[in-house]
N, C-alpha and C positions, 0 to 999 in steps of 0.2 A: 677490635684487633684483626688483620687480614694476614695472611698468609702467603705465601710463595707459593705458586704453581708450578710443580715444574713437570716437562712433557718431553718426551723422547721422540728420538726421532732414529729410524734407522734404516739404512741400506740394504739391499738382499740381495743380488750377484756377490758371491767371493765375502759375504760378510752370515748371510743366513744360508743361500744354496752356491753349493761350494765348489762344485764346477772347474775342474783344475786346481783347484784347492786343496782340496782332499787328495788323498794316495791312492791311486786305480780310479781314477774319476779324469775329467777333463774337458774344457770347455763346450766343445763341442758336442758333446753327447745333451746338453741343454738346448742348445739354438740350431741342431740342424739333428738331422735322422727322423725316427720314428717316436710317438709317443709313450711308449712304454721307455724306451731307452732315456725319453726327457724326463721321466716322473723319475727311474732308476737313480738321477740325478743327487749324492747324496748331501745331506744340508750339513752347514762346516762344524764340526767337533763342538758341541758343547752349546751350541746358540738358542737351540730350542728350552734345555733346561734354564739358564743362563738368564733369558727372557722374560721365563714365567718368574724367576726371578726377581728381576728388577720390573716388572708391572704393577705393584701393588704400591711401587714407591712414588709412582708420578700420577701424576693428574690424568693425561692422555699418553699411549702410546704409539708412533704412526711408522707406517714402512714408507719410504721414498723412495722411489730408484727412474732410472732413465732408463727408456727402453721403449723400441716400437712398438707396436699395434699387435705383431705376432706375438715378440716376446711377453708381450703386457698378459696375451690368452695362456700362455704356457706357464707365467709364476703364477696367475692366479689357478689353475692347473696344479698346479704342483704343490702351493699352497692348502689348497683344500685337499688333494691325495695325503699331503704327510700332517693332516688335522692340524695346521699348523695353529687356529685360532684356540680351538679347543687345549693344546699342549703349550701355549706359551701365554694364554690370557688376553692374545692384543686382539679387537673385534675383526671380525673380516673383511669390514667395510673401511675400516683403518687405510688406508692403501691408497696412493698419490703415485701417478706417474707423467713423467717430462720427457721432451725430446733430446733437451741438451743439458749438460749436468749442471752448468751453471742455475738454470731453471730450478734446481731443488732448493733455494734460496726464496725463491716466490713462494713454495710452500710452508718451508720452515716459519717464514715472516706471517701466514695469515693463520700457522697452527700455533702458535706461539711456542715452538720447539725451542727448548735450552739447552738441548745435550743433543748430539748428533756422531752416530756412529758411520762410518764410510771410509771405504778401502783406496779411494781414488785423491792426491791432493788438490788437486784443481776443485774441485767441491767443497773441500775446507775452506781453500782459498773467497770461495761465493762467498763463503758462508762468516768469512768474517765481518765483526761488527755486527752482525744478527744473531749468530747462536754462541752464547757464552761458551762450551765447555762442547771443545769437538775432538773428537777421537778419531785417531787415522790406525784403520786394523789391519790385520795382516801384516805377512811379510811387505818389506819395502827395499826396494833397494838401494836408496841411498838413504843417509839419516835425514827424519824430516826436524822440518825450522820448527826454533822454539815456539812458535807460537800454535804449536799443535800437537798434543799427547801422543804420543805411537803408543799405542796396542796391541802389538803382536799377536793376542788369544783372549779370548773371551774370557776367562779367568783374569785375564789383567784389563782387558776394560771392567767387568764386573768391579773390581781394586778400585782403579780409579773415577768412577761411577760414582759409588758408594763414596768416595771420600769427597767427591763434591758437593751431595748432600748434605757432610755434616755430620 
């Protein structure tokens, strides 16, 4: 008898560090200034708990995100400042980065990712026909197409997360 695997996959700009997201926070205090003010950077409401949460339900759990070379030194930075391995369960080494968003799709395809969290639609869009069950979080400004869950809070992905498993 075999079993389903299933592996997560998730974003970190605006979906784990929150970076204009959050209230008294804002983008720029991540990608330009001083290092204290990027670590300052707070992560969005609820992702850390949320996390550690849903870790124990999949197989593997993986962060993806786009992003250069600097930004790549400053989440892993910020990552390790707010413990983030230790407080949500996902290893540290967990962590994929691309240049262009469509690229999170070549990783999705070789993690075997089935669930995929991300604030951006054009990533969804990669991502169709390779990750079953994609969730588009945060606010959005327009409504997104059926063919992609809006999320608005981690609380309602955790929802419909959970309800995909079964």
């Amino acid at each position: 008898m075999t079993t389903q695997q299933f592996n997560l996959g998730v974003d970190i700009g605006r979906v784990i560090i929150g970076g204009g997201t959050v209230p008294g926070s804002n983008d720029t205090q991540f990608f330009s200034g001083d290092t204290a003010r990027m670590l300052a950077t707070p992560a969005v409401p609820a992702a850390m708990a949320t996390l550690a949460r849903l870790v124990p339900l999949f197989g593997q759990v993986w962060l993806v995100s786009k992003c250069g070379e600097r930004v790549q030194h400053h989440t892993r930075q910020w990552l390790d400042h707010h413990d983030f391995a230790a407080r949500t369960g996902i290893p540290r080494d967990h962590l994929r980065f691309c240049l262009k968003r469509p690229d999170k799709a070549v990783h999705c395809t070789e993690l075997g990712i089935t669930h995929f969290v991300d604030d951006k639609l054009d990533v969804h869009q990669a991502l169709r026909g390779i990750v079953p069950h994609r969730y588009l979080f945060g606010p959005q400004r327009t409504p997104p197409p059926g063919w992609v869950q809006h999320t608005p809070t981690w609380a309602a992905a955790e929802t419909a997360i959970r309800r995909s498993l079964g």
